[in-house]
C-alpha positions as CSV (number, residue, x, y, z in Angstrom):
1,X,20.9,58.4,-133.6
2,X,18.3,58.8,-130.9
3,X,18.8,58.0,-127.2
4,X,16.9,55.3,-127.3
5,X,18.7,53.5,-130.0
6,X,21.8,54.2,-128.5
7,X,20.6,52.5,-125.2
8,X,19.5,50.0,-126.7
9,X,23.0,49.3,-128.8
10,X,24.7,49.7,-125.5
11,X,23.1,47.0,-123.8
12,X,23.1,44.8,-126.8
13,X,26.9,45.2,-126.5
14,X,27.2,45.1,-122.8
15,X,25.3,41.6,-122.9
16,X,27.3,40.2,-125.7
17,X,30.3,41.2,-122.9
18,X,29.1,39.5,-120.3
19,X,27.7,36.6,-122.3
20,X,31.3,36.2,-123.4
21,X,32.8,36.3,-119.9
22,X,30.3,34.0,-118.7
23,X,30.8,30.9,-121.5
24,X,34.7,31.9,-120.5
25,X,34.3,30.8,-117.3
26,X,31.7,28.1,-117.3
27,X,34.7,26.9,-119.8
28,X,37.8,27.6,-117.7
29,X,35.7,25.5,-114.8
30,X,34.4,23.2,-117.0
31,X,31.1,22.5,-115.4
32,X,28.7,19.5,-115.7
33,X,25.8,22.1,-115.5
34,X,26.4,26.1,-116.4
35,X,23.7,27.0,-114.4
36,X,25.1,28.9,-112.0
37,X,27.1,31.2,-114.9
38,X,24.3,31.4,-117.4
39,X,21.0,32.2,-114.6
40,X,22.2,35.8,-113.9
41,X,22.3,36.8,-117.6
42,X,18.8,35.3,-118.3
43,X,17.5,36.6,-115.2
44,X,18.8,40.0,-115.8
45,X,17.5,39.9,-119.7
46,X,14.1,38.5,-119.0
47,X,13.1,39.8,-115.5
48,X,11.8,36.7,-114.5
49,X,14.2,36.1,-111.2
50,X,14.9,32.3,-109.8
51,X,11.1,30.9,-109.2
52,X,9.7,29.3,-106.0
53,X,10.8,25.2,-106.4
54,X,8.7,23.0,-103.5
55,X,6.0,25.5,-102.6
56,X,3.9,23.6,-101.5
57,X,3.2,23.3,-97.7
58,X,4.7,20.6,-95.9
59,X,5.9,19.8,-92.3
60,X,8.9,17.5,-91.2
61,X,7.4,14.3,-89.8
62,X,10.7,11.9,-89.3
63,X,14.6,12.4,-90.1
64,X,17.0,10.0,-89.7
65,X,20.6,10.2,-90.8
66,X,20.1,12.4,-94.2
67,X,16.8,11.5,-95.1
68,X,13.6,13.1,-93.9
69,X,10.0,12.3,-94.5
70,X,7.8,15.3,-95.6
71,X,4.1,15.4,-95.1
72,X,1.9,17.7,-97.6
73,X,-1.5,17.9,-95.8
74,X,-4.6,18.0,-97.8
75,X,-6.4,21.1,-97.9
76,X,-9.6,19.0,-97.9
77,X,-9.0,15.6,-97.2
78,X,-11.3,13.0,-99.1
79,X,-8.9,9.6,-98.7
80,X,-8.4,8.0,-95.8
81,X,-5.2,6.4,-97.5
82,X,-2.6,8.3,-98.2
83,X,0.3,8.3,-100.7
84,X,4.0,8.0,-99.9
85,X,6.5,8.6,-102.7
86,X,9.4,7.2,-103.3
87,X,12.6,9.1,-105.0
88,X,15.8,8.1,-106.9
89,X,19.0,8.3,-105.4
90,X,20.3,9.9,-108.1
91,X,18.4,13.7,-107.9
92,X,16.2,15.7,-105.7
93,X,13.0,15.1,-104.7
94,X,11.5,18.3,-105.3
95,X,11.1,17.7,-109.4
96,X,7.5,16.2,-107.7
97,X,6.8,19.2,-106.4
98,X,8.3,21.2,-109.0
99,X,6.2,24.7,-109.6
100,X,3.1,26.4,-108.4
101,X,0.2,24.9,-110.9
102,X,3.2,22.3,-112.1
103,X,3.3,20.2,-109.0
104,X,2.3,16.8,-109.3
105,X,2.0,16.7,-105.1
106,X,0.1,19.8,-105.4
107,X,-2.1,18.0,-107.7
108,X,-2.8,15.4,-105.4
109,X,-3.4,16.9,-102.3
110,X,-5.9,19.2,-103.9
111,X,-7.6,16.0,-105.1
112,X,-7.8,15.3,-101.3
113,X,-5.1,12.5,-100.8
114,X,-2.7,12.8,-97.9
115,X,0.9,13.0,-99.7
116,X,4.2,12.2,-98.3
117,X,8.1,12.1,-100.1
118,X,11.2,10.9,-98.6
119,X,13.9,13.3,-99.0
120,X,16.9,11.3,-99.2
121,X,18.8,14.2,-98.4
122,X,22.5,14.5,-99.1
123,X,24.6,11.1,-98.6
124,X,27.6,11.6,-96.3
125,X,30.2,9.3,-95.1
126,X,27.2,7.6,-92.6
127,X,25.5,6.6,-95.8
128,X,28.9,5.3,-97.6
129,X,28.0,1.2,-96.0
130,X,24.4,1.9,-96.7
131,X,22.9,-1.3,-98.3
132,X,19.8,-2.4,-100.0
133,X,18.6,-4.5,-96.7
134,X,19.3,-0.9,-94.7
135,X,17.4,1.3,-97.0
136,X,14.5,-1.1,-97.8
137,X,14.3,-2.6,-94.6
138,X,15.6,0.4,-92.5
139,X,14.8,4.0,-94.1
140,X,11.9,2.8,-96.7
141,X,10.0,0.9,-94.0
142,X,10.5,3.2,-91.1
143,X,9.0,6.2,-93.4
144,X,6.0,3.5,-94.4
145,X,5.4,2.8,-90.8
146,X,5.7,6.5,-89.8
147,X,3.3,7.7,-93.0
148,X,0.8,5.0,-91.1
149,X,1.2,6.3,-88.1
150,X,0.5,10.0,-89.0
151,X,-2.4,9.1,-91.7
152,X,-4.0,7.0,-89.0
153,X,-4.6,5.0,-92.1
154,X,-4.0,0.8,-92.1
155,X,-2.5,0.8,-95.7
156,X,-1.5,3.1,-98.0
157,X,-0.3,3.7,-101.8
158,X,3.5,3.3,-102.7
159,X,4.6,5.9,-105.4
160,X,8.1,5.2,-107.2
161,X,9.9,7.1,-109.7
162,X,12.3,6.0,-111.9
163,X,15.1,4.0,-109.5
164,X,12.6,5.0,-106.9
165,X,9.9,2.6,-108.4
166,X,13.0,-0.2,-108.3
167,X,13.2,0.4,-104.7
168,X,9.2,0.6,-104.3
169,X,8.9,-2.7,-106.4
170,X,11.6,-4.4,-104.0
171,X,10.4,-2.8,-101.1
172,X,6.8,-4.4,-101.7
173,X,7.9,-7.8,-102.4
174,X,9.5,-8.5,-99.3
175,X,7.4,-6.5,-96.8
176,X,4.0,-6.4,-98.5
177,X,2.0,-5.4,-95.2
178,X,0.1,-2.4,-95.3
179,X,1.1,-1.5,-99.2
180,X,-2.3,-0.9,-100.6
181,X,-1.8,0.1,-104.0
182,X,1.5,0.6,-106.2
183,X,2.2,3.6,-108.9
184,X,5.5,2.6,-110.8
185,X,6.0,5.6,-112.6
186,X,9.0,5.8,-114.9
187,X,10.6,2.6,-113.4
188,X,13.4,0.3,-114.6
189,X,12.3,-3.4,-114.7
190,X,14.6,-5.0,-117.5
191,X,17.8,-3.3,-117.2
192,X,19.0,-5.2,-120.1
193,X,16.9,-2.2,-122.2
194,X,18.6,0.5,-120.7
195,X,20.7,1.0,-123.8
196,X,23.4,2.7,-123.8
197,X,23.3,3.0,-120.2
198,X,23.5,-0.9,-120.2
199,X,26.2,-0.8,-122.6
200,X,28.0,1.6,-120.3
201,X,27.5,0.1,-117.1
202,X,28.7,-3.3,-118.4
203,X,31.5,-5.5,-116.7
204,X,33.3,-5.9,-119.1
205,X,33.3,-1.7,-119.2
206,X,32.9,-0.5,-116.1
207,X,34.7,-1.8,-112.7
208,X,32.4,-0.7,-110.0
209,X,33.9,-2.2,-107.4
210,X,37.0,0.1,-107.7
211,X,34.9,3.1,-108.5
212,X,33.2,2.6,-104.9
213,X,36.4,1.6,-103.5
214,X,37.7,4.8,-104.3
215,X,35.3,7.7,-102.7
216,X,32.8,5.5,-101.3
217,X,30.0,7.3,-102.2
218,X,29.6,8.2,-106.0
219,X,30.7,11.6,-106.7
220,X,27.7,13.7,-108.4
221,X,30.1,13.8,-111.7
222,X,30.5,10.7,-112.2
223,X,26.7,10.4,-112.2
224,X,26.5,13.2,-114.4
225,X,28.9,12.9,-116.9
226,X,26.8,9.9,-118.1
227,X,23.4,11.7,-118.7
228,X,26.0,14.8,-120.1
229,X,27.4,11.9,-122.4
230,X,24.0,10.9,-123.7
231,X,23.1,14.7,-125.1
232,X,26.7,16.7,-124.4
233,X,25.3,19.4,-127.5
234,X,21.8,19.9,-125.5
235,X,23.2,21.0,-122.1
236,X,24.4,24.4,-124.2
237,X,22.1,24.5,-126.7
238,X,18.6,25.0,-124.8
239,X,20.5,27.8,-123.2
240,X,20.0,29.2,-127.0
241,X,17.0,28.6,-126.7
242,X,16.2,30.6,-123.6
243,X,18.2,33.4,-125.4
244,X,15.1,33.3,-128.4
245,X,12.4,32.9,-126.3
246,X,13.5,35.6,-123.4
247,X,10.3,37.6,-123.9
248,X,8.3,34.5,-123.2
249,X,8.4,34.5,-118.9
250,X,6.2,30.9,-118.9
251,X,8.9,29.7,-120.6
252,X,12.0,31.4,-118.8
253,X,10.1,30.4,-115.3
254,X,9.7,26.9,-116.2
255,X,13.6,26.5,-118.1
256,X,15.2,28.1,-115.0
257,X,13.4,25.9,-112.4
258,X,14.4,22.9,-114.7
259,X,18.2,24.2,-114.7
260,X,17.9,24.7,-111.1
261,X,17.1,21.3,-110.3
262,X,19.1,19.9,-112.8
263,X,22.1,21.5,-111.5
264,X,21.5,20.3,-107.5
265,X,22.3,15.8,-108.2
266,X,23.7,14.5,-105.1
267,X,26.0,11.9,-104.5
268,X,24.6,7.9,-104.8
269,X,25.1,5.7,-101.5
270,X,28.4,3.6,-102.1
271,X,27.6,0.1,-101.4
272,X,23.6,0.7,-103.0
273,X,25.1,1.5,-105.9
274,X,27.7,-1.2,-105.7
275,X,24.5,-3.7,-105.9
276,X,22.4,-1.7,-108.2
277,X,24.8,-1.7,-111.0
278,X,26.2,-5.4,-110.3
279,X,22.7,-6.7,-109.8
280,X,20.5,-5.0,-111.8
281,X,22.6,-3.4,-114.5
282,X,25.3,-5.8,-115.0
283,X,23.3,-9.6,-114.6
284,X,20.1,-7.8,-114.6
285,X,18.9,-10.1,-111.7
286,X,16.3,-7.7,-110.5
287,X,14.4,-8.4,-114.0
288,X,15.3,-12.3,-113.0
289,X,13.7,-12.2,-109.4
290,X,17.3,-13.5,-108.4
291,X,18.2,-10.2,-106.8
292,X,19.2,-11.0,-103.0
293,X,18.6,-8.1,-100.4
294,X,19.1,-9.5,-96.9
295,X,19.5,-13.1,-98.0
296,X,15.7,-13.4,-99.5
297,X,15.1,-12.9,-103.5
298,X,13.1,-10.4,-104.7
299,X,10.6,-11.8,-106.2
300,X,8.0,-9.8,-108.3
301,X,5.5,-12.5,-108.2
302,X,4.7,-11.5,-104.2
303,X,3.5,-8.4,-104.6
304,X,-0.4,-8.7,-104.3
305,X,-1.4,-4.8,-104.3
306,X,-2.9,-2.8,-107.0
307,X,-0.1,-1.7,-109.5
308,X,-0.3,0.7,-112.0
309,X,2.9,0.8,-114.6
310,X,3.3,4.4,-116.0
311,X,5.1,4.9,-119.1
312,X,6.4,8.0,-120.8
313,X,6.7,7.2,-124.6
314,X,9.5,9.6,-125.2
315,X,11.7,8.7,-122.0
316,X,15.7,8.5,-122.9
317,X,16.4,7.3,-118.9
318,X,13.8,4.9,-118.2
319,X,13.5,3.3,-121.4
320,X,9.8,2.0,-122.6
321,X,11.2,-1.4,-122.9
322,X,12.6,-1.3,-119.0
323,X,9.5,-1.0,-117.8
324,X,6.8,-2.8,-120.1
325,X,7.3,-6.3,-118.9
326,X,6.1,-5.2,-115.3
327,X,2.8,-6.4,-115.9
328,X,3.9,-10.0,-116.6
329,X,5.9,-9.8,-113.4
330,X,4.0,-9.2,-110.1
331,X,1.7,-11.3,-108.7
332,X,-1.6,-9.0,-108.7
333,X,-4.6,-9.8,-110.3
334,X,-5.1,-6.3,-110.6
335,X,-2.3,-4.8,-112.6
336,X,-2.7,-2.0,-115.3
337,X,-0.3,0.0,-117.7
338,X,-0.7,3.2,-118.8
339,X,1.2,5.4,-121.3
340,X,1.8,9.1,-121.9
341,X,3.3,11.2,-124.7
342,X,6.2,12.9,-122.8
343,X,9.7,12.2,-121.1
344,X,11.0,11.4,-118.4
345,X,11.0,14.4,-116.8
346,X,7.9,15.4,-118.6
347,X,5.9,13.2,-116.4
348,X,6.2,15.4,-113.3
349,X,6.9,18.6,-114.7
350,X,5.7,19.4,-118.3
351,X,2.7,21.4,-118.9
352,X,0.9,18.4,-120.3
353,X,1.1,16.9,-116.6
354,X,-1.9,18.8,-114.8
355,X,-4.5,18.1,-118.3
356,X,-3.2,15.1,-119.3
357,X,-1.3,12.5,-116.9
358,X,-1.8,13.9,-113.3
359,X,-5.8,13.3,-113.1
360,X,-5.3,9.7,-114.8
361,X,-3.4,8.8,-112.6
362,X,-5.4,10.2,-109.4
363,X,-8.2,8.9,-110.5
364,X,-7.0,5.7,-110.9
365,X,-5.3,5.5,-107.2
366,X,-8.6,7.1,-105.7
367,X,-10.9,4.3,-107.6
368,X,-8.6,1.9,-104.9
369,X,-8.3,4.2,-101.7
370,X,-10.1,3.6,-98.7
371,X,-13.0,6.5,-98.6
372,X,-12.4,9.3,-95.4
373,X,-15.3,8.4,-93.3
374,X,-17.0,11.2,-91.3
């Protein structure tokens, strides 16, 4: 036996050790998410090491409480309006920004648009009476105002994603001024087409009020266990995956920036989610235009802007269905759907984004954005 073979067989075995002790862990703690037991042993078998999430420039324009608003400056600016996205509660901002050449902000501000993302930061007990009037009214139009302000621009583009896109929807129907233009990427509309995350969420199911009661804000496994629920086999098996394909470092970048932010949810603002499941969920009033934020309805019909519905064929979160009847909702003459063949996630971060969703959809917000003038 030469001494290369017998290297070789010692690390095969020494892996298989610490593979072992590893899954024994993740077991005995009984994680949502293995990531932080499985990373090392990919990392150490691939070479590829933890890769550079959010790398795109940006500077801090306004905090308040948790949440911050980001600004990702153009290297070349071409639009004088700019685009302000709009997160879920549920997980980090930074899937929009997810890798060097896999960035859909990096995308955009190479196209020339001036970008900006609310971070909603991580809910603590100063966000546990936070309520759809304070964070539409409050954080949402604060950051609108304040993305104004700095873009020296009179209007500007709403982007939502997935709940985000609820709140951008809502948002625009009761204060309409200066929203321009308004991507709904991913968004729930009719929440009774969630599936089984209807069938979960309903009354006769799932007490809310108690749940809220209880810690205030939702813990991040209770959020979890859900999407855990929907796929428990998949959150092991793509590790297996990884395992086959560790001489592919594309691949092993791309799964352990997915596992990274997969494995970093943050809890859900009490009393938002309180209305969100009752509301939306439960007598899917949003869908109805009977939703009450602040004592006025939200009422689809107002919104005027330019709104363009993105769909992802293949989504298991934001079902196809949730979002389809958005066209036969708002008021806007000028209202267009488009669909791509990817997830959920897929939209921001697959490597069909850059060729085959991000450019559609910048070209479709430039064809409505004011031109920089000289």
């Amino acid at each position: 036996m030469t001494a290369s073979t017998t290297q070789r067989l010692r690390s095969f075995v020494t892996g298989q050790v610490e593979l072992s002790r590893a899954v024994a862990l993740a077991l005995k703690a009984r994680p949502f998410n293995p990531y932080p037991y499985l990373k090392p042993l990919i990392e150490r078998a691939s070479g590829v090491r933890e890769p550079p999430i959010s790398a795109t420039p940006h500077t801090v324009v306004y905090t308040r409480g948790s949440m911050r608003l980001l600004r990702y400056a153009a290297p070349r600016r071409r639009h004088r309006t700019p685009i302000l996205f709009v997160y879920s509660l549920i997980n980090r901002w930074y899937i929009l920004d997810f890798l060097p050449g896999r960035s859909l902000i990096e995308h955009l501000t190479q196209e020339g648009f001036d970008v900006y993302a609310i971070d909603w930061g991580i809910p603590g007990q100063d966000e546990e009476r936070l309520s759809w009037s304070d964070l539409l009214g409050g954080l949402i139009q604060t950051a609108v105002r304040w993305t104004l302000r700095a873009s020296k621009s009179p209007d500007l583009t709403l982007y939502g994603y997935c709940m985000g896109g609820t709140l951008a929807l809502a948002y625009t129907s009761l204060y309409p001024e200066g929203i321009r233009n308004l991507v709904a990427q991913a968004t729930p509309v009719d929440f009774s087409q969630g599936g089984v995350y209807t069938l979960w969420t309903s009354a006769n199911h799932f007490d809310v009020d108690s749940l809220v009661d209880a810690y205030g804000n939702v813990p991040t496994p209770v959020l979890e266990s859900g999407f855990l629920m929907v796929a428990p086999v998949q959150r092991l098996t793509r590790w297996l995956e990884a395992c086959r394909r560790i001489d592919d470092p594309e691949f092993i970048t791309t799964f352990l920036a997915m596992e990274r932010w997969g494995a970093d949810p943050v809890p859900f603002p009490g009393e938002v989610y309180r209305q969100y499941i009752k509301d939306c969920y439960q007598q899917n009033l949003f869908h109805q235009g009977l939703m009450k934020v602040g004592g006025e309805s939200v009422d689809l019909r107002r919104i005027q802007a330019s709104v363009l519905n993105v769909i992802a064929e293949q989504d298991t979160i934001a079902f196809p269905a949730m979002s389809e009847p958005l066209a036969h909702l708002v008021g806007s003459t000028d209202v267009e759907t488009r669909r791509y063949p990817v997830g959920h996630i897929g939209l921001s971060a697959s490597s069909k984004g850059p060729t085959h969703v991000w450019p559609s959809i910048s070209a479709w917000i430039a064809a409505r954005s004011r031109a920089l003038e000289p």
